[in-house]
VEXBAKOL-660761 format. One line per field, with one value per residue: x negated, y, z negated of N, C-alpha, C in turn. Coordinates in steps of 0.1 Angstrom, whole numbers, plus 5000, padded with zeros to 4 digits. Example, Ala and Ser with C-alpha at 12.3 -4.5 7.8 and 13.67 -1.06 7.14 Angstrom:
2
n_X	4868 4872
n_Y	4943 4978
n_Z	4922 4929
ca_X	4877 4863
ca_Y	4955 4989
ca_Z	4922 4929
c_X	4868 4871
c_Y	4967 5000
c_Z	4922 4921
END
This chain:
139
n_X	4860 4848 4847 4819 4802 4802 4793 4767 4756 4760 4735 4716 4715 4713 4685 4672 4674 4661 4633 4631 4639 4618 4593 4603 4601 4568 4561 4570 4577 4616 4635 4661 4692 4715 4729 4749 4740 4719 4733 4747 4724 4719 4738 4733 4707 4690 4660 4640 4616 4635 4637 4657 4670 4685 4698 4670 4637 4606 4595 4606 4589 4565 4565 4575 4557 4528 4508 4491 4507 4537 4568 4600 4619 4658 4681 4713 4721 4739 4741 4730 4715 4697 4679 4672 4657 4636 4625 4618 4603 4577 4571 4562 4542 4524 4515 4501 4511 4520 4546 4574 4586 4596 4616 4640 4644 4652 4673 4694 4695 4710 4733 4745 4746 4770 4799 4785 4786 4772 4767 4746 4755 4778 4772 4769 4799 4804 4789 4795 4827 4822 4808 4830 4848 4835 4832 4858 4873 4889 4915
n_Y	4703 4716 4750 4753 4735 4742 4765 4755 4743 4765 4778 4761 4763 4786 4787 4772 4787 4810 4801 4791 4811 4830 4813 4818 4842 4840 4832 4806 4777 4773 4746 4736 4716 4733 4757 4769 4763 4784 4805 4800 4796 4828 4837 4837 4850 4843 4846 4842 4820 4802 4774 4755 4720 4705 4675 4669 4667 4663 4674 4707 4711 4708 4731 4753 4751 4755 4768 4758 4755 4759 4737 4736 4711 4713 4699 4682 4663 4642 4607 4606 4631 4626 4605 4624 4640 4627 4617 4643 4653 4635 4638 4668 4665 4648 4671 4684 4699 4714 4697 4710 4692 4688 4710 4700 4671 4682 4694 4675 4660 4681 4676 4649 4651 4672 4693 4703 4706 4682 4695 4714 4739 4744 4754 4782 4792 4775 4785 4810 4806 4795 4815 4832 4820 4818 4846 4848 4857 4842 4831
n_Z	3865 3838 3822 3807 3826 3845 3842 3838 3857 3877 3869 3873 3900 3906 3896 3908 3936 3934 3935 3961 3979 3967 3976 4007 4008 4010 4035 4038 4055 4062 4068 4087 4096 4113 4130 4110 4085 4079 4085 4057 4033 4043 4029 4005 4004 4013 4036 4060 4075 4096 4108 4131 4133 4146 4160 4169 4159 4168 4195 4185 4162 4174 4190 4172 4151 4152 4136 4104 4069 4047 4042 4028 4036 4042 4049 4051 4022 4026 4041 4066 4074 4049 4063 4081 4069 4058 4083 4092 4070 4071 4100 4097 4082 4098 4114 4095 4077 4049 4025 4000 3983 3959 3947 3968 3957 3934 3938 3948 3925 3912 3923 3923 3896 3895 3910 3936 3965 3994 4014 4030 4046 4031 4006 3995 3995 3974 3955 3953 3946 3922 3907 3908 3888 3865 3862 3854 3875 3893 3914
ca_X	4848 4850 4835 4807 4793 4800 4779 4752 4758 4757 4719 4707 4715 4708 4668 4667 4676 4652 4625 4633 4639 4604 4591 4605 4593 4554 4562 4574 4595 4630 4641 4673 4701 4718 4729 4760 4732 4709 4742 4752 4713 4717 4750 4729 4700 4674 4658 4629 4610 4641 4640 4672 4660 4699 4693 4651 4626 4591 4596 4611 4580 4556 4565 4576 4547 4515 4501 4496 4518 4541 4581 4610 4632 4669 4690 4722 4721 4742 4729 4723 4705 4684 4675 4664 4648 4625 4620 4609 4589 4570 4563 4555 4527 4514 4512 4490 4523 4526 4563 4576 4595 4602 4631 4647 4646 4668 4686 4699 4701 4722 4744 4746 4758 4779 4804 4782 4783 4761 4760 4740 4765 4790 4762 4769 4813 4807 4784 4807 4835 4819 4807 4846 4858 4831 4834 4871 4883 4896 4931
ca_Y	4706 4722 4763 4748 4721 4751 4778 4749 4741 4778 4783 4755 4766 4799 4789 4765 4792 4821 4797 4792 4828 4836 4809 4819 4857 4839 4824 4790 4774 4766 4733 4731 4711 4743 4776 4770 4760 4792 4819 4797 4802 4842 4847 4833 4863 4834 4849 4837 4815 4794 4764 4745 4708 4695 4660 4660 4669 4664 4686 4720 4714 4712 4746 4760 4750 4757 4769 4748 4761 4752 4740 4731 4705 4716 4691 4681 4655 4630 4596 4614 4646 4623 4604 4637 4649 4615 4618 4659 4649 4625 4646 4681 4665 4648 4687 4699 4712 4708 4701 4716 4683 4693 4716 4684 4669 4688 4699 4660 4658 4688 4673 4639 4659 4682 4691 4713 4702 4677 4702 4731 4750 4745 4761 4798 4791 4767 4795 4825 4803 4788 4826 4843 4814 4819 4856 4848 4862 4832 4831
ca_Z	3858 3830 3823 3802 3828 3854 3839 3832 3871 3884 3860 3875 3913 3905 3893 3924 3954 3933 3940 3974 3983 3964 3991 4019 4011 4011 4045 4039 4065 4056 4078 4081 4107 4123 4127 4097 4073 4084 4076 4045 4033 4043 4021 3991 4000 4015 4047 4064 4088 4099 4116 4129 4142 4147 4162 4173 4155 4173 4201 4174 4154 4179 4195 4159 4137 4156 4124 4092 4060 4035 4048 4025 4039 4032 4055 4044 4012 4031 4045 4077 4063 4038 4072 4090 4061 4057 4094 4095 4064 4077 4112 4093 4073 4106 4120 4086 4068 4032 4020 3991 3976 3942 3952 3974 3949 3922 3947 3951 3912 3909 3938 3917 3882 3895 3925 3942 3982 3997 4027 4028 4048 4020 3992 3997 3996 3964 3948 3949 3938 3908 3900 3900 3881 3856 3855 3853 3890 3896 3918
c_X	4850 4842 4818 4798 4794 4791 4770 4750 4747 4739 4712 4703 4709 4685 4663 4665 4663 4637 4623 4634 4628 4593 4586 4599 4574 4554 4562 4587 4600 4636 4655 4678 4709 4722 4743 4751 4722 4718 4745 4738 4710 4723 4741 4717 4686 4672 4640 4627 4621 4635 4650 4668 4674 4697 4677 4647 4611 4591 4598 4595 4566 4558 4564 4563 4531 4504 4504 4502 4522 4561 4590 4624 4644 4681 4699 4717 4731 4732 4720 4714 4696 4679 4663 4656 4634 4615 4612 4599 4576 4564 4554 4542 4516 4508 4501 4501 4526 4536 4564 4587 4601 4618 4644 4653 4656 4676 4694 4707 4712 4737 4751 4754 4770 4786 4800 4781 4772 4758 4757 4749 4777 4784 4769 4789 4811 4802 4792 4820 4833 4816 4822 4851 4848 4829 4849 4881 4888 4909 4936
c_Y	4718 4739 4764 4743 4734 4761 4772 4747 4755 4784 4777 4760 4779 4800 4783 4778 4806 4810 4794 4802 4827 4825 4806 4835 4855 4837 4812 4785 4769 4759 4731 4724 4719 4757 4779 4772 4775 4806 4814 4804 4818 4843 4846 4843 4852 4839 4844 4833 4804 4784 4756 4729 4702 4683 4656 4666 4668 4677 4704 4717 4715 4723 4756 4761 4747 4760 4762 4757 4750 4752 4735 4729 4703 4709 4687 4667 4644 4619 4601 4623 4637 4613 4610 4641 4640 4619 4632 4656 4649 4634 4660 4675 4658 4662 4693 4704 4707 4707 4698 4707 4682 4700 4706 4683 4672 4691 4684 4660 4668 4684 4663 4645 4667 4682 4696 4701 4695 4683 4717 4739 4751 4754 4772 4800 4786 4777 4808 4819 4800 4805 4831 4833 4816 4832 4860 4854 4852 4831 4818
c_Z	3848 3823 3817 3812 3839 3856 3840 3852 3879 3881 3869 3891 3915 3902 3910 3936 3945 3937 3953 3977 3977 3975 4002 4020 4012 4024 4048 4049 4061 4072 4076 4094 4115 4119 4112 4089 4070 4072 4059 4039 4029 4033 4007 3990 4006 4030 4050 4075 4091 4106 4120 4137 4145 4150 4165 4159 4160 4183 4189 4166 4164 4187 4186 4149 4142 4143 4107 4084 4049 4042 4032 4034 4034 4045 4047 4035 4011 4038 4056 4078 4051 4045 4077 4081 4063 4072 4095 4085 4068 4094 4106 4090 4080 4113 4106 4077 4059 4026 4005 3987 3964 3945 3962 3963 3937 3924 3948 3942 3907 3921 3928 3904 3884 3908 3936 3959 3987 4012 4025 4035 4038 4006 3990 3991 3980 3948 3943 3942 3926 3904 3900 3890 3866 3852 3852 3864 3898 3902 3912
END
């Protein structure tokens, strides 16, 4: 990938997760599949109402989400993770919880143009490397 399509990469990831972090600072739960995806998340400055649903989902939301809201589902952006996402979907918005599908979404598209990781625990590793190489600290 070339330093051009890198920079245009790092802009876009960079508007995506300030939206997420601004959010997760209102009190939006962030859905994710476990505790890797939670610290990757942290390194990137995103803190909030976690959730980890690894393989259920009904049970974790009906103890976790007693009150309605707003979640972004951030499961991995393999077949399995765009599975679980359909599935937590689909349960949050029987509980009352409004999901924030926009951000998915470009998150997918930026996955599709570029080489950024189709696993959220990989985000946080893929981000710091794409920034040294584009401020030139590149080994």
């Amino acid at each position: 990938m070339n330093i051009l399509a890198t920079e245009k990469s790092l802009k876009e990831f960079e508007e995506l997760f300030q939206q997420i972090l601004s959010l997760s600072k209102t009190g939006c739960y962030i859905i994710v599949e476990g505790k890797k995806d939670v610290l990757s998340l942290m390194k990137l400055n995103v803190n909030g109402r976690f959730i980890t649903i690894g393989r259920g989902v009904n049970q974790v939301f009906r103890v976790n989400l007693s009150c309605k809201g707003k979640a972004i589902v951030l499961t991995d952006f393999d077949e399995k993770g765009e599975s679980l996402a359909s599935e937590t979907e689909k349960t949050l918005e029987e509980l009352g919880v409004t999901i924030v599908r926009d951000l998915r979404k470009r998150l997918r598209q930026l996955i599709s143009s570029s080489d950024l990781p189709k696993v959220v625990e990989g985000f946080s590793t893929w981000y710091l490397n794409k920034t040294k190489r584009v401020r030139g600290e590149e080994n």
